[in-house]
C-alpha positions in Angstrom: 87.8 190.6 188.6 86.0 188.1 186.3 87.0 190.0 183.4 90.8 190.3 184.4 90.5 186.6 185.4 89.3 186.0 181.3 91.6 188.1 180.0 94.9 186.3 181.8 93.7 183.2 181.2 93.2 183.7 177.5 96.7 185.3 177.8 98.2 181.9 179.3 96.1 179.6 176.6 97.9 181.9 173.4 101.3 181.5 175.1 101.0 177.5 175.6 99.5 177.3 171.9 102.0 179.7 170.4 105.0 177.8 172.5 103.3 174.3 171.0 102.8 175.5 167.5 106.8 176.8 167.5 107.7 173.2 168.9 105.6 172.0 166.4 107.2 173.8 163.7 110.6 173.0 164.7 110.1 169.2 164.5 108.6 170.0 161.2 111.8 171.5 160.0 114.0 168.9 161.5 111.8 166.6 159.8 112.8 168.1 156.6 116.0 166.7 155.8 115.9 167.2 152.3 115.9 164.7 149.2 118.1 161.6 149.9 119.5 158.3 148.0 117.6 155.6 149.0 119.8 152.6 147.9 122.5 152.5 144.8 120.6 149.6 143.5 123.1 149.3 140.1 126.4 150.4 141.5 128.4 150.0 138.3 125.5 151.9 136.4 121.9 153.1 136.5 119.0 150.7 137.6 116.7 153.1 136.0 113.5 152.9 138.7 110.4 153.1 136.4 107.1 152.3 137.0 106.5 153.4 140.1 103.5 152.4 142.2 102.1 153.2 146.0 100.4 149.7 146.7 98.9 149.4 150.2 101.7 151.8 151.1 104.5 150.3 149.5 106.5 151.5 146.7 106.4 148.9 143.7 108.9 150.0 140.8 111.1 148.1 138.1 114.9 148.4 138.1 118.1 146.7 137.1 120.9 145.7 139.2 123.1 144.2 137.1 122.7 140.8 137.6 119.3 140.4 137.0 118.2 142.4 134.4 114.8 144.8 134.6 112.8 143.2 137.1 110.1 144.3 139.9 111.5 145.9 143.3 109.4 147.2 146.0 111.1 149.5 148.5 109.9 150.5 152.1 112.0 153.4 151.8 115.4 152.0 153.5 118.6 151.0 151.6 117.6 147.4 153.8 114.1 147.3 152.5 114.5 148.2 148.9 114.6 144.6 147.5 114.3 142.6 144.8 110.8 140.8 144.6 111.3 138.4 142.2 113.4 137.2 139.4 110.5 136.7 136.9 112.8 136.2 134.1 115.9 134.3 135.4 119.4 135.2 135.1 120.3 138.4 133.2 117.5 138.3 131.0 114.8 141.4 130.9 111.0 140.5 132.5 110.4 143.9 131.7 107.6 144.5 134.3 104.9 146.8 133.0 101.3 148.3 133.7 101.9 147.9 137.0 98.0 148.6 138.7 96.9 148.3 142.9 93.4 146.1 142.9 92.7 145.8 146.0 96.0 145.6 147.6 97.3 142.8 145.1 99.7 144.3 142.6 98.9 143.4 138.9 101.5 143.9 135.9 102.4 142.5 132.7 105.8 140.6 132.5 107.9 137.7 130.7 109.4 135.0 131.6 111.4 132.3 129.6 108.2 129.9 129.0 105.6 132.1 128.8 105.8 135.6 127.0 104.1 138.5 128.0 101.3 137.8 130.3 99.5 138.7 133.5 100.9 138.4 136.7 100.2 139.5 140.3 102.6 139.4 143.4 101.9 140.1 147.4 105.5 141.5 147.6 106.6 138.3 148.1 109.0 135.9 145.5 106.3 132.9 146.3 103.5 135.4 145.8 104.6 136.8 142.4 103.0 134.6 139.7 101.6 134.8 136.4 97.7 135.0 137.0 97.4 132.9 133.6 99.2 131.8 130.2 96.5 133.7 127.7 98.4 133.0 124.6 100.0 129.6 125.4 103.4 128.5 125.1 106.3 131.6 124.7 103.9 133.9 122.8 102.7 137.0 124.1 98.7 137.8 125.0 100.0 141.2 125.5 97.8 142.9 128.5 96.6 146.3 128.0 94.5 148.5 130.1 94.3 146.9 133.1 90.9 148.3 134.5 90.0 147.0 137.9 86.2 147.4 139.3 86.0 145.8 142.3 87.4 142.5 142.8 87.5 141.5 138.5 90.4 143.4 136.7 89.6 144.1 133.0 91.7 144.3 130.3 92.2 143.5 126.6 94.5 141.0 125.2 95.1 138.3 122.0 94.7 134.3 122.8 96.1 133.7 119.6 92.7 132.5 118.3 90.0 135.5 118.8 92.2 138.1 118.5 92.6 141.5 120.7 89.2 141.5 122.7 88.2 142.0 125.9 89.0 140.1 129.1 88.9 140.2 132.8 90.3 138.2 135.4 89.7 137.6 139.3 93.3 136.3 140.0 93.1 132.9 139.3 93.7 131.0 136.2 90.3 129.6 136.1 88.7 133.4 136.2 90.9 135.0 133.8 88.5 134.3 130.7 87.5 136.4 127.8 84.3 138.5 128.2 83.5 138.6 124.6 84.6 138.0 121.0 83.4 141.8 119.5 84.8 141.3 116.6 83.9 137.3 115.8 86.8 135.0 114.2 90.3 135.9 114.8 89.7 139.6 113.8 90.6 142.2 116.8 88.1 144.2 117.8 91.0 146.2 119.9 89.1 147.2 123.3 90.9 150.2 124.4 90.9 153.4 127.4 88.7 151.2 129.7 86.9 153.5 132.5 85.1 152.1 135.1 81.5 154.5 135.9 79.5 153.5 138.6 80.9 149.9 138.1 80.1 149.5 134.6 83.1 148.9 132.1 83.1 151.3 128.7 85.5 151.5 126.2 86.1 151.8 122.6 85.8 148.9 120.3 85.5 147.7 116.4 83.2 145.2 115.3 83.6 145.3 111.9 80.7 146.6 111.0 80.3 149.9 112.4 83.8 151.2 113.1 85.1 151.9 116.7 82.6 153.4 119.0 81.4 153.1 122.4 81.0 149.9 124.1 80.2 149.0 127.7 79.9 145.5 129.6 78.8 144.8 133.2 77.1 141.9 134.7 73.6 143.4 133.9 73.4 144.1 130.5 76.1 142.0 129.1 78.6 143.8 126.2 76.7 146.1 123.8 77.6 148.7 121.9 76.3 151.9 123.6 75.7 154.4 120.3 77.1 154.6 116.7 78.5 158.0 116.6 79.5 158.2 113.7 77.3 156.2 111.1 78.0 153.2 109.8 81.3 151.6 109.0 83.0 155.2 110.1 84.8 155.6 113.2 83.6 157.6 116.0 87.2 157.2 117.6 86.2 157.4 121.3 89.2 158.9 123.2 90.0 160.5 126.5 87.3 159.0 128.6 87.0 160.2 131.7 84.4 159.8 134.7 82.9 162.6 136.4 80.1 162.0 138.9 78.6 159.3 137.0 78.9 161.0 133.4 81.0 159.6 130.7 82.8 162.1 128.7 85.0 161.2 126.0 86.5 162.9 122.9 84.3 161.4 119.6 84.3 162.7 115.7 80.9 162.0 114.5 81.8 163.0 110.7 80.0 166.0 111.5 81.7 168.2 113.8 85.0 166.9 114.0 86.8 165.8 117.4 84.6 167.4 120.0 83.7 166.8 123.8 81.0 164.5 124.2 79.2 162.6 127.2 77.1 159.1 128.0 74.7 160.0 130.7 72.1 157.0 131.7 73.2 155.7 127.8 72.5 158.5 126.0 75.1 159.7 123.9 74.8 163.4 123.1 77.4 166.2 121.8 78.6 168.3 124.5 79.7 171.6 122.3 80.9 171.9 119.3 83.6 174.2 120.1 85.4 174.3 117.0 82.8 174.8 115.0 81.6 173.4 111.4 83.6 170.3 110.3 86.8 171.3 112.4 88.2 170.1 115.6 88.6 171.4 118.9 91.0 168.2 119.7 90.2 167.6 123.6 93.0 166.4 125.6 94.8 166.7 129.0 91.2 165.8 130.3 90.8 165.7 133.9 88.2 166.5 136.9 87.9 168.5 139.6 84.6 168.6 141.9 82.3 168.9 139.4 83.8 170.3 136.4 85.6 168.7 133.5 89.1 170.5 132.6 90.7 170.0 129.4 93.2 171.8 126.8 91.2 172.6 123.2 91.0 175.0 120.6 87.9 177.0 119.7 90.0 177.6 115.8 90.5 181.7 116.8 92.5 181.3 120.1 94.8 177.8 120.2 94.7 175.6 122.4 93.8 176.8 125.5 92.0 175.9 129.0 88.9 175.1 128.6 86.0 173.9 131.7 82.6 171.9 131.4 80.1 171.0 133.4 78.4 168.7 130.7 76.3 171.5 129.5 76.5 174.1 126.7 78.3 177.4 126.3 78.2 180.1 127.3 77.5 179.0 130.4 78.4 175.8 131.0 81.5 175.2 128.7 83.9 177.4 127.8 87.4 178.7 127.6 88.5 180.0 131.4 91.4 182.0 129.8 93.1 182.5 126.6 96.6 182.6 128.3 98.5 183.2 124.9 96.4 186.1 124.0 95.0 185.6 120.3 95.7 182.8 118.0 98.7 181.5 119.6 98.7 178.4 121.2 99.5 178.1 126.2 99.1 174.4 125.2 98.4 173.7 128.6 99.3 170.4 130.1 99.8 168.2 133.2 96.5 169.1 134.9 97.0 168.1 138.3 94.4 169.0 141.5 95.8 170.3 144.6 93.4 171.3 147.4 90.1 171.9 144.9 92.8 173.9 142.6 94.4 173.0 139.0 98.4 173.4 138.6 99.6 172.8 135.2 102.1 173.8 132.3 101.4 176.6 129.8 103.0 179.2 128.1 102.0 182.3 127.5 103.9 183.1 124.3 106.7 185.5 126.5 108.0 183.2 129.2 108.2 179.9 127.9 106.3 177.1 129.1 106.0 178.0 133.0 104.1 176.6 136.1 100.7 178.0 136.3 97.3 177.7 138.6 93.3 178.2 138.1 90.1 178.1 140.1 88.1 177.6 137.2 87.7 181.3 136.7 89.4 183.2 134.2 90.2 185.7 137.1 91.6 183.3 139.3 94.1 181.5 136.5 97.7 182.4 136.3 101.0 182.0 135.8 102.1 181.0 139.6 106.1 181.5 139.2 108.5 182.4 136.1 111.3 179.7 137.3 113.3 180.1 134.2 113.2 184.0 133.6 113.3 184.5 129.7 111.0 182.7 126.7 113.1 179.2 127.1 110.6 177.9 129.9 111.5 175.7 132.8 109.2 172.8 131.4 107.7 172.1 135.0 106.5 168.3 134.8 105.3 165.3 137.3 103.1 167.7 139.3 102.3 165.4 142.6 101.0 166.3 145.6 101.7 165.7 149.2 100.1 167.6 152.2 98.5 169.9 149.9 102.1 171.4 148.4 102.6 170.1 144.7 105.9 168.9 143.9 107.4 168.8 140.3 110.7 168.9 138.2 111.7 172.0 136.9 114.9 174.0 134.8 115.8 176.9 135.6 118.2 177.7 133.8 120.9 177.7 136.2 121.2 174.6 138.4 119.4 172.0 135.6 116.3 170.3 135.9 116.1 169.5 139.7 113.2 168.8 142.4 110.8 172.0 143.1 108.4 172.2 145.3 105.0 175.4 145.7 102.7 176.0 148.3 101.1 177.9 145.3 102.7 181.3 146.2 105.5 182.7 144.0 107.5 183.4 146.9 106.6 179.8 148.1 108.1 178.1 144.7 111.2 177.2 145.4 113.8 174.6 144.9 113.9 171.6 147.2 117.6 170.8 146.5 119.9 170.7 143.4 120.9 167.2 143.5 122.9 167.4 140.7 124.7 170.4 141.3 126.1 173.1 139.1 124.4 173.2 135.5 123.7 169.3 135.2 120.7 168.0 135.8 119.5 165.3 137.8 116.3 165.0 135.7 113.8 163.7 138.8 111.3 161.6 137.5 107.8 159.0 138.4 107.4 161.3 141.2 105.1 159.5 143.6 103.1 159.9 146.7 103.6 156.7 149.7 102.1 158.2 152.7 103.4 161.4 152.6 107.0 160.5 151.3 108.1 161.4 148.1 109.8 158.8 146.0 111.5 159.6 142.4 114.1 158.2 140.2 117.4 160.4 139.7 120.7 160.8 139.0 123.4 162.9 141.0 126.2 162.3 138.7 127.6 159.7 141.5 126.0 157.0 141.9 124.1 157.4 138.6 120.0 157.4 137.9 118.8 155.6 141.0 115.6 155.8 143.4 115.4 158.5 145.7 113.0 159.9 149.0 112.0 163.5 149.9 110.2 163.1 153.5 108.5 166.5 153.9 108.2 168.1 157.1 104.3 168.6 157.6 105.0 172.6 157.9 108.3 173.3 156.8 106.7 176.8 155.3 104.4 179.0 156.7 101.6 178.9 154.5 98.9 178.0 156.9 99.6 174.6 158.4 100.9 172.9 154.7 98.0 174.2 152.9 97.6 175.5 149.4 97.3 178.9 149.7 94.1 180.5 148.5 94.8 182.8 145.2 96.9 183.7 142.4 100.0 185.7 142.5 99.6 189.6 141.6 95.8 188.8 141.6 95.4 189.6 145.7 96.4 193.1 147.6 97.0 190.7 151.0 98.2 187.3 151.3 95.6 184.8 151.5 95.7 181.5 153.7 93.8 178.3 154.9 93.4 177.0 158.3 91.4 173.4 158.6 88.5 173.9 161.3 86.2 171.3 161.4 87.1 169.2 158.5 86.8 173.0 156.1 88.8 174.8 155.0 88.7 179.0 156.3 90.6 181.5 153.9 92.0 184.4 156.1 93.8 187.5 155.3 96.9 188.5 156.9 99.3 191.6 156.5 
């Protein structure tokens, strides 16, 4: 009797949860309604939305309407709340809003107005909260912010007072503490600070002195701004590029004269080549750098393969750096680009030398990298770009071939890459674009040959497919005999097998 009791009522407990799953699913879909206008901002032209930003969970962007010229919007994701924030520059005139960066739930940018040229501002989303932070370069001149770096509460960046030249500043909001840090290179020289990365709260970046070339600098509180290592000796430059942080590791892209352009790290100061992949004097060109967990991915060339996709975990071949897959077999060049992580995976662009530049996946293994979907069948490509994720799907722009380039969407299944509507529709495309995440909404600029290139929303139902609750599912295609999926339990993530 106790057994029969079990057995019904684990019979009634699988009927209530399938019952709830299917209402759950059905909401989902009705959820789903598919990529919509959000407000003809321009409606004699395009307002061209660029620059856009999730900032405490509101979309910043620049636009024009006509009337004002290109100025910053923010848009809560109704034709009511997409507003104008601010005429910085008055009338019809351009502020040009740029560098737009979240630090700490104030938006920073760079913009123009009529007295003051290009300089730093902030705004709260509100006109009497949008103000330049200071007048670096007094009068109508321009101090020209670049890099805006925050670490903490202090937002870094360099710029040109018109007496020091380019060097490095920061800036805490207010006039009185946005000052210069340092005067690298002394006089009115620019030393030209440029790709600030923030590890572990210390600021590094490359600079020129004028006596020993640009290397690697750093500057925090403790140890003031020193130049970390000469990399390449002398007046030479060791041309620090593509600095990334992973885990506390600097790792950067240098030329020490030596080796050419090769991966290299900073660990607890110490400068030291990570590989010389391309070996002797030639380079192996990093670039496309990005992390995932604890491995550095990049595009490179070893000089016999092209540029392919290439893995580090700060240590040597064979090991520890090398190529996970020559995916244009021999000396042709995937070119792979767009690294973007989705659920502790890489999607990106590559081509294989057959199907044109396609939409492909990796693990980090060479076994588990592959070509996800051929969109655009044939060597033309689809160009997939503006991989961003939401819910563990990746969304992107794609050609192929037949309907334009259009919004595309992949649970990382072939069968589950698939168009997510064809705005434009026939052969034109609508050309989505500065596709962004705001809490689980999509928002892109595009044009659907009506009311011309305006912003638009894609509100997702949380699982409109059935690829295990909206997760990436687990695999490459052709590379598994039985579909793979994962189920969150207890905050991990279980990969099943299901006929």
């Amino acid at each position: 009797m106790r057994n029969n009791m079990s057995i019904f009522l684990m019979a009634v407990f699988l009927a209530v949860g399938l019952g709830f799953a299917a209402f759950l699913y059905r909401n989902a879909q009705a959820a789903d309604s598919g990529p919509v206008l959000v407000k003809d901002i321009y409606t004699a032209g395009d307002s061209n939305p660029a620059n856009l930003i999730n900032v405490g969970g509101t979309l910043y962007f620049t636009a024009e309407d006509g009337a004002n010229g290109v100025e910053l919007w923010k848009s809560d994701g109704t034709a009511s709340g997409t507003t104008l924030v601010k005429d910085i520059y008055s009338g019809a005139n351009d502020s040009n809003p740029a560098n737009l960066i979240n630090m700490g739930g104030t938006l920073y940018f760079t913009a123009e107005d009529a007295a003051n040229g290009v300089e730093l501002w902030k705004s709260d989303g509100t006109a009497s909260g949008t103000t330049i932070v200071k007048d670096i370069y007094a009068g109508v001149n321009d101090s020209n912010p670049a890099y805006l770096t925050p670490i903490g509460s202090t937002l870094y960046f360099a710029a040109d007072d018109g007496t020091n030249g380019v060097e490095l500043w920061k800036s805490n909001g207010t006039a009185d503490g946005t000052i210069m840090v340092d005067n690298i290179y002394s006089g009115a020289n620019s030393s030209n600070p440029a790709h600030l990365t923030n590890v572990n709260g210390v600021l590094y970046f490359a600079a020129d002195d004028g006596v020993k070339g640009v290397e690697l600098w750093k500057s925090s509180i403790a140890s003031g701004t020193i130049r970390v290592s000469d990399i390449n000796a002398d007046a030479n430059d060791g041309l620090p590029d593509k600095l990334i942080n992973l885990n506390g590791v600097l790792f950067f892209s240098a030329n020490d004269g030596t080796n050419g352009i090769e991966l290299w790290k900073c660990e607890a100061d110490v400068v030291s080549l990570v590989e010389n992949i391309n070996t002797g004097a030639n380079s192996s060109s990093p670039s496309g750098v990005t992390s995932l967990n604890s491995t550095l991915f990049f595009s490179a060339t070893n000089g016999g393969n092209g540029v392919e996709l290439w893995g580090s975990d700060g240590t040597p071949s064979p090991s520890g750096t090398s190529m996970i897959q020559d995916i244009c077999a021999g000396a042709g060049s995937s070119s792979p680009g767009g690294l973007t992580e989705v659920d502790d995976e890489l999607v990106f662009y590559a081509n294989d030398g057959v199907l044109g530049q396609e939409f492909y996946r990796s693990n980090g293994t060479s076994s588990g990298t592959g070509l996800v979907k051929d969109i655009r069948s044939g060597a033309a490509g689809s160009s997939p770009s503006g991989f961003t994720t939401i819910n563990n799907k990746v969304y992107f722009s794609a050609d192929d071939g037949t309907r334009g380039r259009e919004l595309w969407k992949s649970n990382g299944a072939e069968s589950g890459t698939v168009l997510v509507k064809d705005i434009r529709s026939g052969g034109n495309s609508s050309n989505p674009a500065g596709l962004v995440n705001v809490n689980g909404v999509l928002f892109f600029s595009a044009n659907d040959g009506v009311n011309g290139n305006e912003l638009w929303k894609y509100s997702p139902g949380t699982s409109s497919d059935a690829d295990g609750g909206g997760c990436f599912i687990a695999g490459v295609s052709g590379s598994r005999s039985l579909p793979q999926f994962k189920f969150k339990r207890n905050n991990r993530f279980i990969s099943w097998l299901s006929n």
